[in-house]
C-alpha positions in Angstrom: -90.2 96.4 -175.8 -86.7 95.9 -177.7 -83.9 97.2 -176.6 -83.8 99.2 -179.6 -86.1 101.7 -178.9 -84.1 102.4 -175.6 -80.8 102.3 -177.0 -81.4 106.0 -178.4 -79.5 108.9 -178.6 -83.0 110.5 -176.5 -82.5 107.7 -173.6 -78.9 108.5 -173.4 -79.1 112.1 -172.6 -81.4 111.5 -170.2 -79.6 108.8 -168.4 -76.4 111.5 -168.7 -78.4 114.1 -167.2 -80.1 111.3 -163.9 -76.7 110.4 -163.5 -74.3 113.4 -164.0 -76.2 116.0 -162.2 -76.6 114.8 -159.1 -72.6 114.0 -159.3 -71.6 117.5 -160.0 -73.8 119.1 -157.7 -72.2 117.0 -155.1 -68.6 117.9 -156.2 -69.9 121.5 -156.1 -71.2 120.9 -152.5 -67.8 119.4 -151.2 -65.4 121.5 -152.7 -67.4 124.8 -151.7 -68.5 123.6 -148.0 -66.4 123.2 -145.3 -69.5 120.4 -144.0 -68.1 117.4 -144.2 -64.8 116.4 -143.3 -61.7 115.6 -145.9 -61.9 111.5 -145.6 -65.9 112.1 -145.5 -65.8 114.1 -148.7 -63.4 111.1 -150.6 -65.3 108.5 -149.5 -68.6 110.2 -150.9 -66.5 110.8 -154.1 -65.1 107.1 -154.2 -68.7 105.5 -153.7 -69.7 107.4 -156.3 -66.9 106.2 -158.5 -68.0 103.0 -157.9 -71.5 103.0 -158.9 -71.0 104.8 -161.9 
């Protein structure tokens, strides 16, 4: 395999879509839940400012 064939316009909208869905549903999930507690909620948000 080269990295050409993954470095496709294909293999980026699918790692968009792994990666940016699961984001945004949990932004969706804090901001309309009152589950999880303010410093709970950023931390979530910071860890996943970190990975991605």
């Amino acid at each position: 395999m080269t990295k050409e064939k993954f470095l496709t316009v294909r293999w980026n909208n699918i790692l968009t879509l792994v990666l940016g869905i699961p984001t945004l549903l949990y932004i969706v999930f804090v901001l309309t839940t009152p589950v999880l507690s303010d410093q709970a909620a950023f931390f979530g948000l910071f860890l996943i400012g970190v990975v991605y």
